[in-house]
Structure formats: structure tokens, C-alpha cells
Biotite code that builds the C-alpha atoms (Angstrom):
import biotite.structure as struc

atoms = struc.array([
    struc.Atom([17.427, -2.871, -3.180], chain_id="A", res_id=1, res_name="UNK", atom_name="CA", element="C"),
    struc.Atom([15.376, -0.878, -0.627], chain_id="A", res_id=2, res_name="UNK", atom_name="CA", element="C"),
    struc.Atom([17.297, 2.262, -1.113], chain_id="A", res_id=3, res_name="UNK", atom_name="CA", element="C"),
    struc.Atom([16.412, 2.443, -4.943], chain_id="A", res_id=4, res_name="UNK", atom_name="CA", element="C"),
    struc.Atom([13.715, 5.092, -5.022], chain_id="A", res_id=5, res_name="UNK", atom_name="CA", element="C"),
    struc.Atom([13.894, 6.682, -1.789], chain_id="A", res_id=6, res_name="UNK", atom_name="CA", element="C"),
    struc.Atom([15.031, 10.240, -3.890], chain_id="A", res_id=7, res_name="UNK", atom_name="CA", element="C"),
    struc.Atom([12.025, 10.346, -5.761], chain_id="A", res_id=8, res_name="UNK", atom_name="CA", element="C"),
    struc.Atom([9.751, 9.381, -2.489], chain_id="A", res_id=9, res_name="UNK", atom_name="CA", element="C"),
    struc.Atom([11.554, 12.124, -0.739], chain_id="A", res_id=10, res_name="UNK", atom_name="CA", element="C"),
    struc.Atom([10.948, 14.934, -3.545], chain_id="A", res_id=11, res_name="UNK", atom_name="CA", element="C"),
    struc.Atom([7.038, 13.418, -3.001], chain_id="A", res_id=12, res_name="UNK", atom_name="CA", element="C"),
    struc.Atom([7.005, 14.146, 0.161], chain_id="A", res_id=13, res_name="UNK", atom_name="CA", element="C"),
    struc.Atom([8.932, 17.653, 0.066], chain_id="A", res_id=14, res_name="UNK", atom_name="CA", element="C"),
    struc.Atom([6.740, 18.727, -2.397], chain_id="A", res_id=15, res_name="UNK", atom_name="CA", element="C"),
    struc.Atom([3.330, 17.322, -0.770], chain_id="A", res_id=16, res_name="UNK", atom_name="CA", element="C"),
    struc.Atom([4.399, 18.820, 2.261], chain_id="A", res_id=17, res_name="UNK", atom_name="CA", element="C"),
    struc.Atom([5.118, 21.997, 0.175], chain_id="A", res_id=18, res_name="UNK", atom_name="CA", element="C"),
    struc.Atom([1.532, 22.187, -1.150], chain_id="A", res_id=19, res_name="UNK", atom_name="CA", element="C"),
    struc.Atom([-0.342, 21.322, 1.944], chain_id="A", res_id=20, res_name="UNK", atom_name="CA", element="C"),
    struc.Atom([1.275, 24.224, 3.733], chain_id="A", res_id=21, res_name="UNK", atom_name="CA", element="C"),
    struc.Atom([0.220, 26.234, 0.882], chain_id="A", res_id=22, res_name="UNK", atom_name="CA", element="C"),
    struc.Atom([-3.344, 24.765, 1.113], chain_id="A", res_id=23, res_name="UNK", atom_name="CA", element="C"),
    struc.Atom([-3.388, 25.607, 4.610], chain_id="A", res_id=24, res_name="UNK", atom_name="CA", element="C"),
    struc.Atom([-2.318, 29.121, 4.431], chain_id="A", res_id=25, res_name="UNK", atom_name="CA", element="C"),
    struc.Atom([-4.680, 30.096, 1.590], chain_id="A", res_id=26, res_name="UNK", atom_name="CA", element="C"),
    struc.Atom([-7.836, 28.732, 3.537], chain_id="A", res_id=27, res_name="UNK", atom_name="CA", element="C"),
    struc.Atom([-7.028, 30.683, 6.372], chain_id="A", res_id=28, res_name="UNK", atom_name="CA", element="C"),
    struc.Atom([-5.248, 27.475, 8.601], chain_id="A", res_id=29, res_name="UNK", atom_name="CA", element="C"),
    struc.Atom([-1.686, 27.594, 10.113], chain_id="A", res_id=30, res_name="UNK", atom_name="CA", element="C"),
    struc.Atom([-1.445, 23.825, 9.301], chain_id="A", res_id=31, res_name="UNK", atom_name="CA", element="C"),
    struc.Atom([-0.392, 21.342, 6.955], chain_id="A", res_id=32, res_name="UNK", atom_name="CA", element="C"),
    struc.Atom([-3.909, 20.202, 5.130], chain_id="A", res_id=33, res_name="UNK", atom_name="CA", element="C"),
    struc.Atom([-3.495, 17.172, 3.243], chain_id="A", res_id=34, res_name="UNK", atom_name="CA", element="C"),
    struc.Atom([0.234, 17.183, 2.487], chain_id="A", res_id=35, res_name="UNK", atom_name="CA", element="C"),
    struc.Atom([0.866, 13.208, 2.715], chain_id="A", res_id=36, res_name="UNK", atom_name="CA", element="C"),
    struc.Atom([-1.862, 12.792, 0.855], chain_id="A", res_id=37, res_name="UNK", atom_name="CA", element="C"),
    struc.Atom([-0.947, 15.150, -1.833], chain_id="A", res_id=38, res_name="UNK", atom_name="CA", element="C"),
    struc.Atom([2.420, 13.155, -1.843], chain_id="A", res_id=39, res_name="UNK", atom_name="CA", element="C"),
    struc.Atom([1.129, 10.077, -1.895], chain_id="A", res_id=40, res_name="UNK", atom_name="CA", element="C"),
    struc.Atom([-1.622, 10.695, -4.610], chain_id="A", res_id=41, res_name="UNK", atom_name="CA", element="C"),
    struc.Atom([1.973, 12.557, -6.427], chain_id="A", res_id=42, res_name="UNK", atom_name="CA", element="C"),
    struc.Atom([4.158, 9.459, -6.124], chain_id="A", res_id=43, res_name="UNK", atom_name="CA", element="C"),
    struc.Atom([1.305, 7.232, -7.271], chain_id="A", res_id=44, res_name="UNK", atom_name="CA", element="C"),
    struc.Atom([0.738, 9.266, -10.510], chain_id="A", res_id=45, res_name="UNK", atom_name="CA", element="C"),
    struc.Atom([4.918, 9.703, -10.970], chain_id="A", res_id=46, res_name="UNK", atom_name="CA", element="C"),
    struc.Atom([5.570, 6.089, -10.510], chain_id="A", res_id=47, res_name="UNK", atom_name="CA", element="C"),
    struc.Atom([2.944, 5.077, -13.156], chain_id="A", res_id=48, res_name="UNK", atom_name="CA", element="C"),
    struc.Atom([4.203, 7.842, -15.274], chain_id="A", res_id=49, res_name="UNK", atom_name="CA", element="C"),
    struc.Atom([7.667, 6.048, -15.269], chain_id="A", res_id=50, res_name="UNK", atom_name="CA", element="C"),
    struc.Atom([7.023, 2.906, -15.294], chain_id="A", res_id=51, res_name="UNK", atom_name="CA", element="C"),
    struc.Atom([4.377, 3.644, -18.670], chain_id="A", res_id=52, res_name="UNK", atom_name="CA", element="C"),
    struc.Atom([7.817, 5.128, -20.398], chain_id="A", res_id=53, res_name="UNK", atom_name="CA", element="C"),
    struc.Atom([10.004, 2.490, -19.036], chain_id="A", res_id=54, res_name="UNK", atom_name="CA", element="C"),
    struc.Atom([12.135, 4.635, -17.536], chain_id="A", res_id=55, res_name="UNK", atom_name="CA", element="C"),
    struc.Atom([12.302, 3.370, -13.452], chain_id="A", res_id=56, res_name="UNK", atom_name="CA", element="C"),
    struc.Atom([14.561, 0.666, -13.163], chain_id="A", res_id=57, res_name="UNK", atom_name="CA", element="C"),
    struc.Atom([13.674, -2.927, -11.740], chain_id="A", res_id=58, res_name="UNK", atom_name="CA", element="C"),
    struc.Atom([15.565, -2.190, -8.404], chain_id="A", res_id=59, res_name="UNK", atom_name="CA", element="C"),
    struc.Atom([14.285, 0.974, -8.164], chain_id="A", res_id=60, res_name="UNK", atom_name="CA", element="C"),
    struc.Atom([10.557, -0.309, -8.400], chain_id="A", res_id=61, res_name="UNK", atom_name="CA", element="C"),
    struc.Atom([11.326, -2.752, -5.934], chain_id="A", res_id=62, res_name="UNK", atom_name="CA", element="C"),
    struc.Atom([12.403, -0.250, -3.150], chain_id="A", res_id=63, res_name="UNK", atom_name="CA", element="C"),
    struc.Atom([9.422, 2.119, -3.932], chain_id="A", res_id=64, res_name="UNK", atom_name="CA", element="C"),
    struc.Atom([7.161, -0.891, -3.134], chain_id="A", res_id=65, res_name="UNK", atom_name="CA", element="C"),
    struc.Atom([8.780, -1.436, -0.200], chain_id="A", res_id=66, res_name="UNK", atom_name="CA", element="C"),
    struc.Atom([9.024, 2.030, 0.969], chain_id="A", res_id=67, res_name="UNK", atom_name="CA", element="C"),
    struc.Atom([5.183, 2.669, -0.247], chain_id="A", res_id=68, res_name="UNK", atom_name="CA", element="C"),
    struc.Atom([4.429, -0.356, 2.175], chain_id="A", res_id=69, res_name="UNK", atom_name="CA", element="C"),
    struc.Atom([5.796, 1.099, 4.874], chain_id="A", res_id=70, res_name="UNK", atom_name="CA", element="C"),
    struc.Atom([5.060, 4.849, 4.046], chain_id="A", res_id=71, res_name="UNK", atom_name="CA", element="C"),
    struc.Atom([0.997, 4.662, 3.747], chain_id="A", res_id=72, res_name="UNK", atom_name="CA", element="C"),
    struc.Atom([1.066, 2.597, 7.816], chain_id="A", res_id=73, res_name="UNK", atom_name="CA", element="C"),
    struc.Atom([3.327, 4.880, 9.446], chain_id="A", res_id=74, res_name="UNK", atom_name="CA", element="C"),
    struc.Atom([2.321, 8.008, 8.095], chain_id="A", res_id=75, res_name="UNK", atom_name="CA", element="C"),
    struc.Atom([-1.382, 7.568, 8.828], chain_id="A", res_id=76, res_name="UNK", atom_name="CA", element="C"),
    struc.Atom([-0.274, 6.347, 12.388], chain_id="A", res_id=77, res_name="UNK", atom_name="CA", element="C"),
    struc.Atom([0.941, 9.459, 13.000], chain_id="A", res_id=78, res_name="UNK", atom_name="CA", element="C"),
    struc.Atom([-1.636, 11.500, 11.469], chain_id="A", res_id=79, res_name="UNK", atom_name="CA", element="C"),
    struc.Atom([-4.198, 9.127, 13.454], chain_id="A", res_id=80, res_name="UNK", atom_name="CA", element="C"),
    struc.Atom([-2.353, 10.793, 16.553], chain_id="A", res_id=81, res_name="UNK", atom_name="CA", element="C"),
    struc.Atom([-2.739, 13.936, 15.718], chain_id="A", res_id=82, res_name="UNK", atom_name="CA", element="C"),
    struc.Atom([-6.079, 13.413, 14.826], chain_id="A", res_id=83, res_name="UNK", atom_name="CA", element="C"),
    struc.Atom([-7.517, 12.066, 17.889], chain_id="A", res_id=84, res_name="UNK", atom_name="CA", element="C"),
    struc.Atom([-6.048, 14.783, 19.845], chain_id="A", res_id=85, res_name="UNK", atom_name="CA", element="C"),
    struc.Atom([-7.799, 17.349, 17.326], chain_id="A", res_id=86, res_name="UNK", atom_name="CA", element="C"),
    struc.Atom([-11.035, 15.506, 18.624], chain_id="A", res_id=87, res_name="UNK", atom_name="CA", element="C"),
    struc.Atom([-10.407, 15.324, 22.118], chain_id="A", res_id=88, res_name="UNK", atom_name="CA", element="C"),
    struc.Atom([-9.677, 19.287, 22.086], chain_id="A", res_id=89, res_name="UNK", atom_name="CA", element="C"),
    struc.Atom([-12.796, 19.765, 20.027], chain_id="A", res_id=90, res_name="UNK", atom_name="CA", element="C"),
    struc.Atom([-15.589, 18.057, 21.805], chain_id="A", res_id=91, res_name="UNK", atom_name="CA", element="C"),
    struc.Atom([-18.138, 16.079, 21.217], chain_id="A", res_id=92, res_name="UNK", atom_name="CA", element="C"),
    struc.Atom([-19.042, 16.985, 17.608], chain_id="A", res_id=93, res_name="UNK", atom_name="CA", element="C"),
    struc.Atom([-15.729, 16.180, 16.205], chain_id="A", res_id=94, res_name="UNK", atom_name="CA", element="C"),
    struc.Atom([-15.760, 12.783, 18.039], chain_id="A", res_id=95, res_name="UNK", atom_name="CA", element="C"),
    struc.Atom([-18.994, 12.030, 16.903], chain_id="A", res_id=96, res_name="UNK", atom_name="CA", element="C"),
    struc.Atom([-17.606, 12.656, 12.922], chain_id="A", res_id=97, res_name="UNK", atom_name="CA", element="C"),
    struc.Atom([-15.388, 10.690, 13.801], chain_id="A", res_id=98, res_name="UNK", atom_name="CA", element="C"),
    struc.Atom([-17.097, 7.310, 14.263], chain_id="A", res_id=99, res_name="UNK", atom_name="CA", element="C"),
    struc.Atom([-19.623, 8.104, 12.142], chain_id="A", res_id=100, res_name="UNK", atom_name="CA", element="C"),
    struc.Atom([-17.068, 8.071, 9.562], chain_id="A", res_id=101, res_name="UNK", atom_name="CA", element="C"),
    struc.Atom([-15.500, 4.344, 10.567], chain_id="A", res_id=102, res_name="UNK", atom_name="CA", element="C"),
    struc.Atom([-19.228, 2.898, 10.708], chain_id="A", res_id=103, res_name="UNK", atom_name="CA", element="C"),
    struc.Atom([-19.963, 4.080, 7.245], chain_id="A", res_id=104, res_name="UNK", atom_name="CA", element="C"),
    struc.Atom([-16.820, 2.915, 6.301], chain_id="A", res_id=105, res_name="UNK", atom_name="CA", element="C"),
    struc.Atom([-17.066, -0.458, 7.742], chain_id="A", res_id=106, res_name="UNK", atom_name="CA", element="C"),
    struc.Atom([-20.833, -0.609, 6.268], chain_id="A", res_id=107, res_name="UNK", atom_name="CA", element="C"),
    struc.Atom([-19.160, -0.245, 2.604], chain_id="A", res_id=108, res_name="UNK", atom_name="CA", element="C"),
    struc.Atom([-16.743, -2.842, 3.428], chain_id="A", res_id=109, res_name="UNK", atom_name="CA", element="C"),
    struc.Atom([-18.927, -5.552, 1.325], chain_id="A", res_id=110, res_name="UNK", atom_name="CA", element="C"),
    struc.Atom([-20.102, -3.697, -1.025], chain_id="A", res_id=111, res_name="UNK", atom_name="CA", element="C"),
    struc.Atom([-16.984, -2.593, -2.270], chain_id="A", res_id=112, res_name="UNK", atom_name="CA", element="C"),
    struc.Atom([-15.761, -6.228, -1.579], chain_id="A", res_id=113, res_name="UNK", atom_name="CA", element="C"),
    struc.Atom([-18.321, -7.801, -4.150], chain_id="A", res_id=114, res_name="UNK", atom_name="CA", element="C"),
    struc.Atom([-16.391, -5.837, -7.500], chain_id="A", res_id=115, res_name="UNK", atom_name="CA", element="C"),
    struc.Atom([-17.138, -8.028, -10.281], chain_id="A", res_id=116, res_name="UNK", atom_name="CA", element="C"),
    struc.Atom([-18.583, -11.129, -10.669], chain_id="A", res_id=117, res_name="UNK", atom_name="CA", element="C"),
    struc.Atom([-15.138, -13.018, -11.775], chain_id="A", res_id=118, res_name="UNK", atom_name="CA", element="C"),
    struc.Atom([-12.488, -12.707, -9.144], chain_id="A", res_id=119, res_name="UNK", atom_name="CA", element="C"),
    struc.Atom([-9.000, -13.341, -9.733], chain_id="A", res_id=120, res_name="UNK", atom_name="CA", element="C"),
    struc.Atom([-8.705, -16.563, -8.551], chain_id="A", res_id=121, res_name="UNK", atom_name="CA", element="C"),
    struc.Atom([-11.100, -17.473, -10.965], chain_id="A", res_id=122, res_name="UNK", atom_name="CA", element="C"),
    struc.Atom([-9.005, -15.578, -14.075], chain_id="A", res_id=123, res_name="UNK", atom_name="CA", element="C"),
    struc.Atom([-6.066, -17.923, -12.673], chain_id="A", res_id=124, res_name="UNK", atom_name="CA", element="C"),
    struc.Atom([-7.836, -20.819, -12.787], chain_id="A", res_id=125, res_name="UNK", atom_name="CA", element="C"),
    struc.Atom([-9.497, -20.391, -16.192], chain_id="A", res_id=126, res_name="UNK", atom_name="CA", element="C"),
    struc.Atom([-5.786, -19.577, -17.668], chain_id="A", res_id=127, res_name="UNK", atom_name="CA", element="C"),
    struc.Atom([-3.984, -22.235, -16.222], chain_id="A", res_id=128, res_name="UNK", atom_name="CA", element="C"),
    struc.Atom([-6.326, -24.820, -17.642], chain_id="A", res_id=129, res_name="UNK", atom_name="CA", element="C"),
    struc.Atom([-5.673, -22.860, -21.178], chain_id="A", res_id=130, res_name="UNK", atom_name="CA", element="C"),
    struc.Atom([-2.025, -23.596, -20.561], chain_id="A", res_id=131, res_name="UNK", atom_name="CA", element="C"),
    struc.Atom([-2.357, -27.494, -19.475], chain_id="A", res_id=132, res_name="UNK", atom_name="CA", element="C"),
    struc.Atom([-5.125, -27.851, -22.645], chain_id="A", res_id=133, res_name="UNK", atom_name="CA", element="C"),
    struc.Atom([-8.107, -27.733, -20.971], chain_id="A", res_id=134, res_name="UNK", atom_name="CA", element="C"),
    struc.Atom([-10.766, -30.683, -20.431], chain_id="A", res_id=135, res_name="UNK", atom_name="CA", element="C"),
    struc.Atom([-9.715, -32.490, -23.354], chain_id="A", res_id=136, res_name="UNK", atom_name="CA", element="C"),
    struc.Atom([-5.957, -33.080, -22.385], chain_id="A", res_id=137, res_name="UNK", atom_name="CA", element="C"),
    struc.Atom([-5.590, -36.622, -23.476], chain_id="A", res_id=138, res_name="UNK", atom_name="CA", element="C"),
    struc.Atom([-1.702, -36.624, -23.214], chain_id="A", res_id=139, res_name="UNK", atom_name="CA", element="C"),
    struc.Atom([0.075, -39.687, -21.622], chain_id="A", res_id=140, res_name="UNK", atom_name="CA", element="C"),
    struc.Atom([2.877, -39.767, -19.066], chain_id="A", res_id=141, res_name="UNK", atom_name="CA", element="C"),
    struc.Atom([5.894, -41.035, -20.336], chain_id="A", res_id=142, res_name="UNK", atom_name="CA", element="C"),
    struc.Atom([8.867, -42.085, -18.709], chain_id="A", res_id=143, res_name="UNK", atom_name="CA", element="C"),
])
């Protein structure tokens, strides 16, 4: 059920919200710095937490993967917003940060994409011919 989970979500976000106003204010800013994050990186931690101890129900696991799904997209749309019209107003510098940042980013892209040298696929494969008996399955098909 999607609405499993949206409480604890919420109290994420309240108190991410809470802390990046607090952030803000102590560094001099009259802004939110890094709230979502802060509530995402909180919800991540409080979800493992919970599900470690067994105590978040099956429904309610399923609705905060559903809502995380949809929270990380829509919440860095509208930051994204917000963001490029902080750069606009800045100039040229801030711009130029900017895509600096998404060309180093894209540059990592295969790097970070190479991991290990066994992928997953690879684990599944190797596992599901432990389970049909490997090479030497000599078992007949009988009707």
C-alpha cells in the first residue's frame, strides 16, 4: 500500500527541512541549505535502521519505495529550478560551476560504471547453475 510510510517520510522531511534552516541561519544565509538532502540521507539511515530490527512492516516498506521513487525526481526538479535561477542572477561564474560540474560528472560515468569485475548478472548465472546441478546434470526427463 502506497500510503504505508508516508508518516515517517513526512517527519524526514520536517525535520530535514528543520536542520537546513538551521544550517542556513548559522552560516550567515536566509535559506534552506541542504534540507532534502539532510532528509533524504535521514530516511535512508532510519529505514535501514528498521528494517535491521525488523520492525517496518512489509506494506510499509513497499510504500516507502514507492514514495522514495518519486521523492528523489521531484524534489531535485524543483531544486534544479531554483537552481538555475540562482545562476542566471549570478552571472557567469556560477554558470560556468555549473557545467563544469555535469562534465566531470558525466566523465566519471564509466569509471564508476566498471565496480567490480563480477557483475550481477554473472552472480545469477553462476547460482542458478548451482541450483539446476551444474555441468554434470545427467538427470533424464520423465514423463
Amino acid at each position: 500500500m502506497v500510503i504505508f510510510g508516508v508518516a515517517l517520510l513526512a517527519i524526514c522531511m520536517l525535520i530535514g527541512v528543520f536542520l537546513g534552516e538551521i544550517l542556513g541561519l548559522s552560516i550567515g544565509i536566509e535559506a534552506n541549505v541542504g534540507g532534502i538532502g539532510l532528509a533524504m540521507i535521514i530516511l535512508i539511515l532510519l529505514v535501514d535502521y528498521l528494517k535491521k530490527r525488523d520492525k517496518l512492516s512489509q506494506p510499509a516498506q513497499e510504500g516507502l519505495s514507492f514514495w522514495s521513487a518519486m521523492y528523489i525526481p521531484i524534489v531535485i526538479a524543483m531544486s534544479a529550478n531554483q537552481n538555475v535561477a540562482g545562476a542566471l542572477d549570478g552571472g557567469p561564474l556560477a554558470i560556468m560551476a555549473g557545467v563544469v560540474a555535469v562534465v566531470i560528472s558525466w566523465m566519471l560515468v564509466p569509471l564508476l560504471s566498471k565496480g567490480g569485475s563480477e557483475t550481477a548478472i554473472d552472480k545469477t548465472v553462476e547460482e542458478k547453475t548451482i541450483i539446476i546441478g551444474g555441468e554434470d546434470y545427467n538427470a533424464r526427463n520423465i514423463k
